[in-house]
N, C-alpha and C positions, 0 to 999 in steps of 0.2 A: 506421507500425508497427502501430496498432492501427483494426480498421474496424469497425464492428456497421452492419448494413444490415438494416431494417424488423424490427427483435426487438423481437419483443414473451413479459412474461412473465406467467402468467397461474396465479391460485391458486385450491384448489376448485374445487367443481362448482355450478350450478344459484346457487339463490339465494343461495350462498355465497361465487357466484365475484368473489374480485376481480383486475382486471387493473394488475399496476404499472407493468408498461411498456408503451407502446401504439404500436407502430412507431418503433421509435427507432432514428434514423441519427445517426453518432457518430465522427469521424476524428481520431486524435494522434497526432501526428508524435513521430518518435524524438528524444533528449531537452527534449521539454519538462516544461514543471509546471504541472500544470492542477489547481484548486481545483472541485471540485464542489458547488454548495449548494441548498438547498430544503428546502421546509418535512418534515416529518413524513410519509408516504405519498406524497412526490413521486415516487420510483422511483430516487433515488441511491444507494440503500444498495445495494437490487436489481443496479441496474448495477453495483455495486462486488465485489457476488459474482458476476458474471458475468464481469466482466475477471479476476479474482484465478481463476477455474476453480472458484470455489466454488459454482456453482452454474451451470443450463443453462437457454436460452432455450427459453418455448414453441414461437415458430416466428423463421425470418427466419438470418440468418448474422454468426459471429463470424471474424474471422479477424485472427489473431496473428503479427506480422512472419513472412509470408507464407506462414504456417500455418492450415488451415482448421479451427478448433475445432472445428466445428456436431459433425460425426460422430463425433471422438474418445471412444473408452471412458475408464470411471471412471480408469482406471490411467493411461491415455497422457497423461489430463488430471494427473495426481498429478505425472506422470512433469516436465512440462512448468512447474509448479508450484513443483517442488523447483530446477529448474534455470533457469529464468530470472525469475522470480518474489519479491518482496519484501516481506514483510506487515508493518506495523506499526500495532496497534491503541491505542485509547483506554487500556483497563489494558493493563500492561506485559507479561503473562502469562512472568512469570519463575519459574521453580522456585526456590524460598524458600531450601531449603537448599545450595543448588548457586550455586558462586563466580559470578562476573559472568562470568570466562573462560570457565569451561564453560557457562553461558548461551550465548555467541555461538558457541564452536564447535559447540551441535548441531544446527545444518544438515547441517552438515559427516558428523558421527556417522554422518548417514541415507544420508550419500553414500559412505559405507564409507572416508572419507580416513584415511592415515596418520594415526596421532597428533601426534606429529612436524610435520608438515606441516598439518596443522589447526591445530596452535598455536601457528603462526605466523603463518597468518592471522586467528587470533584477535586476535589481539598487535597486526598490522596494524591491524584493526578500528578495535577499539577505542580506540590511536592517530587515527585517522582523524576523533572521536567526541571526542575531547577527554578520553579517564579511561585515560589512561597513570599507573601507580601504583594502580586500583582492581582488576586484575584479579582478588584473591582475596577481597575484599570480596562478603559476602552482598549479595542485595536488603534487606535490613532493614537492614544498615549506610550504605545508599546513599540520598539525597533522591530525590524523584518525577523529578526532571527527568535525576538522574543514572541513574536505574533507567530510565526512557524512551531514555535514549543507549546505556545496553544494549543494550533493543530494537531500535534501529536498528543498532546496531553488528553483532547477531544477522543482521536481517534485510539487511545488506549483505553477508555474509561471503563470500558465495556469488557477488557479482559478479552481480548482478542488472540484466536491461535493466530492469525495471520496480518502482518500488518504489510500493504502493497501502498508503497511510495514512488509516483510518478514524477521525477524531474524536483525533489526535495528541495533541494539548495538552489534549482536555476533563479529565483530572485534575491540571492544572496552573494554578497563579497568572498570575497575567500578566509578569513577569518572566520565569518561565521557558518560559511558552509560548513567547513570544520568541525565547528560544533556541533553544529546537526549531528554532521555524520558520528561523532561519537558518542552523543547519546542516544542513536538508532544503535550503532553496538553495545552498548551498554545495555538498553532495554533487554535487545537480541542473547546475551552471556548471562545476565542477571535475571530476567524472565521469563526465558525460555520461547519468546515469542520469535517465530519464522518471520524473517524481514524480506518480500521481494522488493526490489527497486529496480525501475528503466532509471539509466543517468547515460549524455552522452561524455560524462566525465571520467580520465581513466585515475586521477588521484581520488576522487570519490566514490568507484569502485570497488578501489583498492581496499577500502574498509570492511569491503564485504569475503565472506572464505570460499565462495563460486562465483566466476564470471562467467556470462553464458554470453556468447556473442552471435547475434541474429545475422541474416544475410537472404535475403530473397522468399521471405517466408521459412525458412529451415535455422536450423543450429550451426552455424559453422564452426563453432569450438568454444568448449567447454571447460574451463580451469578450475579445477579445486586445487583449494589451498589449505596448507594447515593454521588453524584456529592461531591470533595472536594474543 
């Protein structure tokens, strides 16, 4: 589903420039769950806005279930973003005063859906997510881990092949990190949906059936594991 061949990406000029990713080749297969880790300026966050279209390679080729990114304009990238695409970040980036339901239906909003018909797949959602009963519940009425299930609930609405989760749990206990993490495998075994995640955590890795471990802009090792 997804390839990057010899991308590398490259910031500033002159004695400023630094390079974070330095030819990097990179293939995942449609549904899996790959954990990506490394330290601090290894080039996994970089990667992580290069998959997600949030960002372009200095040079080398991206191509997306059998779509060639490299050329795409700002918009056809947006365009591609909104419709196959699933982001779920470290904060929950929920609007405060707005229910949990219309949280997860504004994908949906962007895609001009019926109302109607967006909130029912909200409904579905959020079902899916485990907070059947919270839909009109603020984020301040909701714990961390239930405001996170938001998030994902958001970023699944839309029937995403790919869902890129940067740093899931870092606002979360370990109990509920927990959680998270196993209803991102769940989603992953049961929906078929490909989960990337950066975590600098290795029990929250563990969840996933590849670990890819960054190091200087390159791959320094690559585990696959068998499915649990």
């Amino acid at each position: 589903m997804i390839s990057l061949r010899n991308v590398t990406r490259t910031y500033g000029e002159g004695d400023a420039e630094v390079r974070a990713l330095a030819g990097l080749d990179l293939d995942i297969a449609a549904g899996s769950f790959v954990a990506i880790m490394g330290a601090s300026g290894s080039g996994k966050s970089t990667t992580m806005n290069i998959l997600g279209c949030l960002d372009t390679a200095s040079s080398g080729t991206y191509n997306f279930n059998g779509i060639d990114i490299t050329g795409l304009s700002r918009d056809a990238r947006a365009l591609l973003r909104r419709n196959y695409l699933g982001f779920v970040f470290q904060g929950f980036n929920l609007l405060a005063r707005t229910t949990a339901l219309e949280n997860v239906e504004l994908p949906l909003v962007y895609r001009g859906m019926a109302r109607n018909l967006r909130e029912e797949k909200a409904l579905a959602a959020m079902q899916a997510v485990g907070l059947h009963g919270r839909e009109s519940h603020t984020p301040s009425e909701l714990s961390g881990g239930q405001q996170q299930r938001v998030a994902i609930a958001r970023a699944i609405v839309s029937d995403p092949l790919v869902l890129l989760a940067d740093e899931p749990t870092g606002n979360l206990d370990s109990e509920r990190s927990h959680d998270i993490m196993r209803l991102l495998q769940k989603l992953n075994k049961d929906r078929g949906i490909t989960v990337i995640m950066v975590t600098h955590e290795a029990d929250m890795a563990d969840y996933a059936n590849r670990i890819i471990q960054f190091a200087d802009g390159h791959i320094a090792n690559d585990l696959q594991k068998g499915r649990t």
